[in-house]
OpenMM code with the backbone's topology and positions (N, CA, C; nanometers):
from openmm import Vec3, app, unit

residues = "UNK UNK UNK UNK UNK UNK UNK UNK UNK UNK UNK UNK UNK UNK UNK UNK UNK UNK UNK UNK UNK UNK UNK UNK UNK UNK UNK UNK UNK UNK UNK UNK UNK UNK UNK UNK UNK UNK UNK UNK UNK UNK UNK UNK UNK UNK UNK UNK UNK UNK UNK UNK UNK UNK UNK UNK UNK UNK UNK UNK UNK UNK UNK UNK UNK UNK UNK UNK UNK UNK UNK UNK UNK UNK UNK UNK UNK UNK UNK UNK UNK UNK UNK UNK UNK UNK UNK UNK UNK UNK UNK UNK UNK UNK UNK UNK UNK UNK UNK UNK UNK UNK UNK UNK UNK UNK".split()
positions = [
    Vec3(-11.3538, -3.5308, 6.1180),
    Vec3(-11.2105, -3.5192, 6.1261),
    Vec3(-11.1714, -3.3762, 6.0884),
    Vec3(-11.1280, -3.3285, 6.1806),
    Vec3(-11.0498, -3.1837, 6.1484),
    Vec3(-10.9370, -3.1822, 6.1224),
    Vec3(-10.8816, -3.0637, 5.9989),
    Vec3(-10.7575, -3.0593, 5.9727),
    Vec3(-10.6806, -2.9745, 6.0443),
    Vec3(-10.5393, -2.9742, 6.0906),
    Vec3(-10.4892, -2.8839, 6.1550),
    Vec3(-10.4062, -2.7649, 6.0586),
    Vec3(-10.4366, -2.6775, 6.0495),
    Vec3(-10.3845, -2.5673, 5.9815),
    Vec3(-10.2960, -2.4762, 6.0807),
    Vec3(-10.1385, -2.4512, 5.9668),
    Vec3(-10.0182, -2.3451, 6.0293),
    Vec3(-10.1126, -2.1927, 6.0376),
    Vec3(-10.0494, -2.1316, 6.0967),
    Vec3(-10.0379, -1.9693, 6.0877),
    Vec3(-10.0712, -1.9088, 5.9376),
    Vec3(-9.9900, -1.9367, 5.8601),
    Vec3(-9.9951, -1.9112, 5.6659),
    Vec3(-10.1124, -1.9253, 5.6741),
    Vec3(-10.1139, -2.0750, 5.6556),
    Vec3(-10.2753, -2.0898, 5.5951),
    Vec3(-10.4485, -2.0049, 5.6852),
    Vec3(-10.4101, -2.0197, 5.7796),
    Vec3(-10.5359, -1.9576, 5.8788),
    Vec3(-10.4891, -1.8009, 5.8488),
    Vec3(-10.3969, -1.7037, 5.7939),
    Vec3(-10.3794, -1.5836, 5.7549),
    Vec3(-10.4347, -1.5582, 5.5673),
    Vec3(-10.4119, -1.6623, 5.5300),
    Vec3(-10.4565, -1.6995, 5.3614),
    Vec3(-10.5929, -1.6828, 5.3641),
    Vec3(-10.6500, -1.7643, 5.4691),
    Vec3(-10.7524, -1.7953, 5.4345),
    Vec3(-10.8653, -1.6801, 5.4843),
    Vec3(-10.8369, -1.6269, 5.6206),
    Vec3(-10.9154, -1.4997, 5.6905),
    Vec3(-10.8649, -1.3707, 5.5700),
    Vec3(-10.7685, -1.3451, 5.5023),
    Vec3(-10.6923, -1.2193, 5.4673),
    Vec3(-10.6603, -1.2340, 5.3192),
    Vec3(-10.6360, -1.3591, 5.2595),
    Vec3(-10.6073, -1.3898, 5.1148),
    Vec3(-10.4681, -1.3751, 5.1082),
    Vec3(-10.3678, -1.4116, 5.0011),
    Vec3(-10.2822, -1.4041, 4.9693),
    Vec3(-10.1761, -1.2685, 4.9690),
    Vec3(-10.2581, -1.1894, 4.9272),
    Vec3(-10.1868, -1.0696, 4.9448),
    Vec3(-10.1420, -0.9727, 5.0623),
    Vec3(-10.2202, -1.0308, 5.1423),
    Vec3(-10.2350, -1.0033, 5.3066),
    Vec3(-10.0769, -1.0366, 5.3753),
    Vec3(-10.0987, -1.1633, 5.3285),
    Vec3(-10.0102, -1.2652, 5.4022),
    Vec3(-9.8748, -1.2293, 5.3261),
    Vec3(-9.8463, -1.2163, 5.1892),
    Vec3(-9.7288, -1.1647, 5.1506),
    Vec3(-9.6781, -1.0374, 5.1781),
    Vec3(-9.7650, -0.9549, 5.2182),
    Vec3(-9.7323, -0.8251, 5.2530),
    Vec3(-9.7076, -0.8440, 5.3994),
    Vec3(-9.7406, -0.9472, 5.4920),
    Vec3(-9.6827, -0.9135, 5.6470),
    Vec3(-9.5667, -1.0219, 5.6652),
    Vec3(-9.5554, -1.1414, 5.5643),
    Vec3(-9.4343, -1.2007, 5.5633),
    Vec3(-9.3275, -1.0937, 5.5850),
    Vec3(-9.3275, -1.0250, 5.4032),
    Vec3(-9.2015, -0.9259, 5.3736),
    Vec3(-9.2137, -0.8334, 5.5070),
    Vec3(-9.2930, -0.7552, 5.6112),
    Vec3(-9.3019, -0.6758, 5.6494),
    Vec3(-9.2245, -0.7140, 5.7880),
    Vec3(-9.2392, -0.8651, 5.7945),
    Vec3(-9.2265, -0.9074, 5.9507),
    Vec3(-9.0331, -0.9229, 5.8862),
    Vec3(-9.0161, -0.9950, 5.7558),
    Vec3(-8.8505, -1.0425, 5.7511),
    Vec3(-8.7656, -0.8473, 5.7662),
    Vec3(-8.8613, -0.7605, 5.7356),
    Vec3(-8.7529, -0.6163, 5.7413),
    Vec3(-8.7718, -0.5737, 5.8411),
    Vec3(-8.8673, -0.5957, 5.9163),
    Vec3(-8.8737, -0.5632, 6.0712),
    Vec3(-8.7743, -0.6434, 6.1799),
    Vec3(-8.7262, -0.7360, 6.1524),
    Vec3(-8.6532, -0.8215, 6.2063),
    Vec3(-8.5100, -0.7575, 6.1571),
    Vec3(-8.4969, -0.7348, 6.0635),
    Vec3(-8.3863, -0.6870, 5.9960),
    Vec3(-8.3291, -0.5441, 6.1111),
    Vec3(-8.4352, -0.4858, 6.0700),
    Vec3(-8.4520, -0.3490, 6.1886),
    Vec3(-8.3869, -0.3518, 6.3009),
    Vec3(-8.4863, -0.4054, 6.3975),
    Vec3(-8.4623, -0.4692, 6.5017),
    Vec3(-8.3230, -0.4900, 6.5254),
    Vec3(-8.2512, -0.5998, 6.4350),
    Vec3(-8.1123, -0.6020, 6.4771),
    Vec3(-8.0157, -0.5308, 6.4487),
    Vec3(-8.0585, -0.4073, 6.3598),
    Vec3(-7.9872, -0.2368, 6.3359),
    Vec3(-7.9642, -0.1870, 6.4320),
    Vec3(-8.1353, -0.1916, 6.5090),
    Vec3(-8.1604, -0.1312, 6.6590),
    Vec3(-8.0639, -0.1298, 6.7785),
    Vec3(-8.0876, -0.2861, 6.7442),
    Vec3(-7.9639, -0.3372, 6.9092),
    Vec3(-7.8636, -0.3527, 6.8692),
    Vec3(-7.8182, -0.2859, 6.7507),
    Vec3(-7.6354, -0.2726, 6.7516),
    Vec3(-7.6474, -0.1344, 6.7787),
    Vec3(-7.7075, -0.0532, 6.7599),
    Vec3(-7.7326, 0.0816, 6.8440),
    Vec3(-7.6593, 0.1613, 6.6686),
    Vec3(-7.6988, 0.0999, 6.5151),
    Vec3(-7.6828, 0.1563, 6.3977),
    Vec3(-7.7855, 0.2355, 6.3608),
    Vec3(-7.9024, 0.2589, 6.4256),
    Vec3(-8.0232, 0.3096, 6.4257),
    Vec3(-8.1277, 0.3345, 6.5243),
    Vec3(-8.2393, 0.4280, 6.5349),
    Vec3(-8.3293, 0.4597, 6.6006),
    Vec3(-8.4504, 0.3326, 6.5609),
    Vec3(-8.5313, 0.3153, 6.6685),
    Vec3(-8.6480, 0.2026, 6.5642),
    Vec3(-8.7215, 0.3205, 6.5390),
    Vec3(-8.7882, 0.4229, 6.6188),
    Vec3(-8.8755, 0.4841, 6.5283),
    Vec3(-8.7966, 0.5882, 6.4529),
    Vec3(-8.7025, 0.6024, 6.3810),
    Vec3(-8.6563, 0.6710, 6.3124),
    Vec3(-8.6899, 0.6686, 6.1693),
    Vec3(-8.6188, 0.8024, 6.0835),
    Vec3(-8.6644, 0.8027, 5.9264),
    Vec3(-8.6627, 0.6756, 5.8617),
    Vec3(-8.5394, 0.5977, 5.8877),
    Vec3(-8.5206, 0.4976, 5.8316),
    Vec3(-8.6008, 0.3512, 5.8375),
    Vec3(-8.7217, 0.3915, 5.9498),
    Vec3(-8.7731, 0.2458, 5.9210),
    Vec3(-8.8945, 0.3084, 5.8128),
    Vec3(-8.8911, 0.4038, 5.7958),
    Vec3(-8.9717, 0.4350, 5.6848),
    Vec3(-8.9376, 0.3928, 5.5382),
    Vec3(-8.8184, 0.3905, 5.5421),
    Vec3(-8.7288, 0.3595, 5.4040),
    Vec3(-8.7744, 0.1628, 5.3673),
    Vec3(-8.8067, 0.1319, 5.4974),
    Vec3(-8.7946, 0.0049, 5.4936),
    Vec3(-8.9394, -0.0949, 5.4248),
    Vec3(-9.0655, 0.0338, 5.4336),
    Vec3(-9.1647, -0.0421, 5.2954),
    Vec3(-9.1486, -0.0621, 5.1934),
    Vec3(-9.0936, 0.0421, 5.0862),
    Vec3(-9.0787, 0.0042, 4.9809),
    Vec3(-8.9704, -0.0959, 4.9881),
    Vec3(-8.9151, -0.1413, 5.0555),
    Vec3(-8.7686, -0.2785, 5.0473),
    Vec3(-8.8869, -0.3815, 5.0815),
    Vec3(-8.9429, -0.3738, 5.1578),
    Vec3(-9.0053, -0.4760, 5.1933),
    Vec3(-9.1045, -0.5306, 5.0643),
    Vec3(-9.1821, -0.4359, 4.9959),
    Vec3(-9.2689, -0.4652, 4.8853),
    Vec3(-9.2079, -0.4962, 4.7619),
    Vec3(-9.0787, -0.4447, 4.7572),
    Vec3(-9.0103, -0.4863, 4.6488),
    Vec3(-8.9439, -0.6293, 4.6534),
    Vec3(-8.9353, -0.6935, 4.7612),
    Vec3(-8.8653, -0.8113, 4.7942),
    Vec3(-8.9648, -0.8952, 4.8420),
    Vec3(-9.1035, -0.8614, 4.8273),
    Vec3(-9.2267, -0.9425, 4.8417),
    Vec3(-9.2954, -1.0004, 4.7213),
    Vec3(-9.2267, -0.9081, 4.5724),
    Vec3(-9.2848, -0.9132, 4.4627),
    Vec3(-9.1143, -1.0109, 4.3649),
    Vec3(-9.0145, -0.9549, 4.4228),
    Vec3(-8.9373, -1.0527, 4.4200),
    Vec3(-8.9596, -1.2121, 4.4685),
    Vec3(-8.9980, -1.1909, 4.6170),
    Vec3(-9.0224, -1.3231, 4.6618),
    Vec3(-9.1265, -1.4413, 4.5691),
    Vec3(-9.2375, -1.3689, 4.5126),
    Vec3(-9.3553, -1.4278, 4.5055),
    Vec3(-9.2856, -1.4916, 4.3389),
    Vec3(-9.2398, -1.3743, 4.2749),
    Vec3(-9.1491, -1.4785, 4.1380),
    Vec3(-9.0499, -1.5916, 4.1652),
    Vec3(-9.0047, -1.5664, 4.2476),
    Vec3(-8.8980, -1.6613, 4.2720),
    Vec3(-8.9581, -1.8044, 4.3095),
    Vec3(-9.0725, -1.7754, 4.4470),
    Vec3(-9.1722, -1.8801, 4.4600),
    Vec3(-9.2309, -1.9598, 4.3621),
    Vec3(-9.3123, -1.8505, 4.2522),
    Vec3(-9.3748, -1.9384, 4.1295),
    Vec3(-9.2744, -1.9501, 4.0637),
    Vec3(-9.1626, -1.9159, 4.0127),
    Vec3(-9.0598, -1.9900, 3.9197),
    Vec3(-9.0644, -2.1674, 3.9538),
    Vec3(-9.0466, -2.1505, 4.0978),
    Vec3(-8.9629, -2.3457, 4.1653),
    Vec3(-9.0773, -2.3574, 4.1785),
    Vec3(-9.2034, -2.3200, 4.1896),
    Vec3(-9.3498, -2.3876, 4.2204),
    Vec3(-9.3763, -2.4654, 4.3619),
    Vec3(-9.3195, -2.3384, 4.4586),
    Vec3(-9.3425, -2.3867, 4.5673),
    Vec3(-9.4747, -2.3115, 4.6595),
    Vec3(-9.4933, -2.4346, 4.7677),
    Vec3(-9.6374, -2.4239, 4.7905),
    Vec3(-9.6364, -2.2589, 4.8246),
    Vec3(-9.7949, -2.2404, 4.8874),
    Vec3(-9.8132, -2.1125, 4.9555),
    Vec3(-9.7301, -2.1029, 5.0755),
    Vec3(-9.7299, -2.2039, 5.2059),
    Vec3(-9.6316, -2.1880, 5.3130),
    Vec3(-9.5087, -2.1454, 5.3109),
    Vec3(-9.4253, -2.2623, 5.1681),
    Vec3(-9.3043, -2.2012, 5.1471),
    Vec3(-9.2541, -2.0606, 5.0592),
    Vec3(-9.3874, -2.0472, 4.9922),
    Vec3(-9.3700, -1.9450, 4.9425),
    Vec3(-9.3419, -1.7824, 5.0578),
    Vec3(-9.4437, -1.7986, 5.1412),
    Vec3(-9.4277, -1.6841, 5.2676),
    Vec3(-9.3247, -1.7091, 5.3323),
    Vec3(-9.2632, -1.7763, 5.3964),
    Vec3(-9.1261, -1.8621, 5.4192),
    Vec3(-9.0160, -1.7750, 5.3162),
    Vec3(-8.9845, -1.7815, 5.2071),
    Vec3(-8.9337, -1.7335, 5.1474),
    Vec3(-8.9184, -1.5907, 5.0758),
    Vec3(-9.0312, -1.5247, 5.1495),
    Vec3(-9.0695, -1.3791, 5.1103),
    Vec3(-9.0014, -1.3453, 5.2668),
    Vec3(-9.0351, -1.4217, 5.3465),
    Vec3(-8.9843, -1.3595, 5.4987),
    Vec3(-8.8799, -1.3420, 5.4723),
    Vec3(-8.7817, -1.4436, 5.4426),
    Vec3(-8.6021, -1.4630, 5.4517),
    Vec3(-8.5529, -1.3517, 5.3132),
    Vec3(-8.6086, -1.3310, 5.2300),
    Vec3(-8.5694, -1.2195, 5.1016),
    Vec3(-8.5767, -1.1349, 5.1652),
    Vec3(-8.6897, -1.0763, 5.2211),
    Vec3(-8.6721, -0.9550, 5.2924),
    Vec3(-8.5981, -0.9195, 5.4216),
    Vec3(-8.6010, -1.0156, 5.4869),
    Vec3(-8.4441, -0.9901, 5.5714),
    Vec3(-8.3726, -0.9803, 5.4964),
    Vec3(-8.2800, -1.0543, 5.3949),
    Vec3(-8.1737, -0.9897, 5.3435),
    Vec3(-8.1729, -0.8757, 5.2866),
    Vec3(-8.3133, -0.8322, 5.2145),
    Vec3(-8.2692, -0.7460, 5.1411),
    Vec3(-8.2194, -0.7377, 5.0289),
    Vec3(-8.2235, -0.5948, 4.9630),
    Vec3(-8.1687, -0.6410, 4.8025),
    Vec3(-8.0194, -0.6460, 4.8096),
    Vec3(-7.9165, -0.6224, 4.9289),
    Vec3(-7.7881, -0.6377, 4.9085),
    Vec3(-7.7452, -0.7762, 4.9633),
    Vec3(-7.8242, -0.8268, 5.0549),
    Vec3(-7.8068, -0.9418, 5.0862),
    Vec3(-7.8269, -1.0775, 5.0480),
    Vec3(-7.9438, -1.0247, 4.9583),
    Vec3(-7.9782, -1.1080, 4.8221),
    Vec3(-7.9336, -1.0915, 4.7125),
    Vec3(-7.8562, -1.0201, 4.6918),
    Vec3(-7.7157, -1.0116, 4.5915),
    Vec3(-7.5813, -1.0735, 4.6133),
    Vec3(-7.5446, -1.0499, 4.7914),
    Vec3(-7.4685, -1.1449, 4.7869),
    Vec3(-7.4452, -1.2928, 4.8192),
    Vec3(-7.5788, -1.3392, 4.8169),
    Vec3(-7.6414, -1.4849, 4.8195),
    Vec3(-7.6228, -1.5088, 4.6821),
    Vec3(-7.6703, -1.4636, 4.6165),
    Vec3(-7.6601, -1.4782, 4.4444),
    Vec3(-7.4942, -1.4755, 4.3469),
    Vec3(-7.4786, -1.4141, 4.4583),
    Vec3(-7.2901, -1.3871, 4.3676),
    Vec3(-7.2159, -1.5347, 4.4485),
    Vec3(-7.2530, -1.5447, 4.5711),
    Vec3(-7.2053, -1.6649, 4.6111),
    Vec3(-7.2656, -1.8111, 4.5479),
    Vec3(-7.3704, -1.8096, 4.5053),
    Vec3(-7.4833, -1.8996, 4.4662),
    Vec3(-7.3850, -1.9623, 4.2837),
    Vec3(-7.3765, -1.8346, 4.2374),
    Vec3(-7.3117, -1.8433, 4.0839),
    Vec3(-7.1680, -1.8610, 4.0984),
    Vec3(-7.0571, -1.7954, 4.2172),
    Vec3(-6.9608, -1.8530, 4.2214),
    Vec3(-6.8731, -2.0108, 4.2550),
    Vec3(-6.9850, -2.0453, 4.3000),
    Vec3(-6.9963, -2.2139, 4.3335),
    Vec3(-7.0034, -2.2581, 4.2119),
    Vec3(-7.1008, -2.2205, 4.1080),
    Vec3(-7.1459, -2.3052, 3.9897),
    Vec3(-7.0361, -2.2966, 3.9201),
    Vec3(-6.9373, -2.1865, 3.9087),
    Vec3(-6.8428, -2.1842, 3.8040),
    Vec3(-6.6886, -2.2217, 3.8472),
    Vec3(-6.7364, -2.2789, 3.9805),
    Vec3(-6.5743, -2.3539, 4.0316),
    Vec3(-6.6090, -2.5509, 3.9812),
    Vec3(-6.7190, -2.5320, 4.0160),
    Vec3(-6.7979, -2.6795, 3.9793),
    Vec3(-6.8127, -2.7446, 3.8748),
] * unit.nanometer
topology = app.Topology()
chain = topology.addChain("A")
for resn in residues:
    res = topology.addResidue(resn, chain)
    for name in ("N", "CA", "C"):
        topology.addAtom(name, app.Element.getBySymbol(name[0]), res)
């Protein structure tokens, strides 16, 4: 009986963990990019997608705390490094200001 394994796991397992968190974050700011691109707010090969590793590694090392805080698996954990790094650290600020303004109407 064979098991069927996602994408994550067959990248975990050929590449290890760190592999896979580093092309999550890399793929959610590339996407980010991308739709800079086609509003015509940026060049893709321009300075600025250079700016966009360190966001990406910083919101990969964000991601991975946030993951082990709720103790979620490895899948959701890359899952959730993807979507941090699309937002970004301003977009994940204002997820968070919205996140805490709910709690204190509640």
């Amino acid at each position: 009986m064979s098991e069927t394994r996602g994408l994550v796991e067959v990248i975990d397992a050929l590449w290890g963990g760190a592999i896979t968190t580093l092309a999550a974050a890399l793929a959610g700011r590339l996407m980010w990019h991308s739709t800079e691109v086609r509003a015509r707010r940026r060049r893709f090969f321009g300075r600025e997608l250079l700016w966009e590793l360190p966001v990406a590694i910083g919101m990969a090392i964000i991601g991975e705390a946030v993951a082990a805080y709720f103790g979620l698996s490895r899948t959701v954990t890359t899952g959730v490094i993807a979507s941090l790094s699309y937002l970004g650290p301003r977009g994940a600020e204002a997820l968070l200001r919205q996140i805490f303004a709910k709690d204190k109407e509640g």
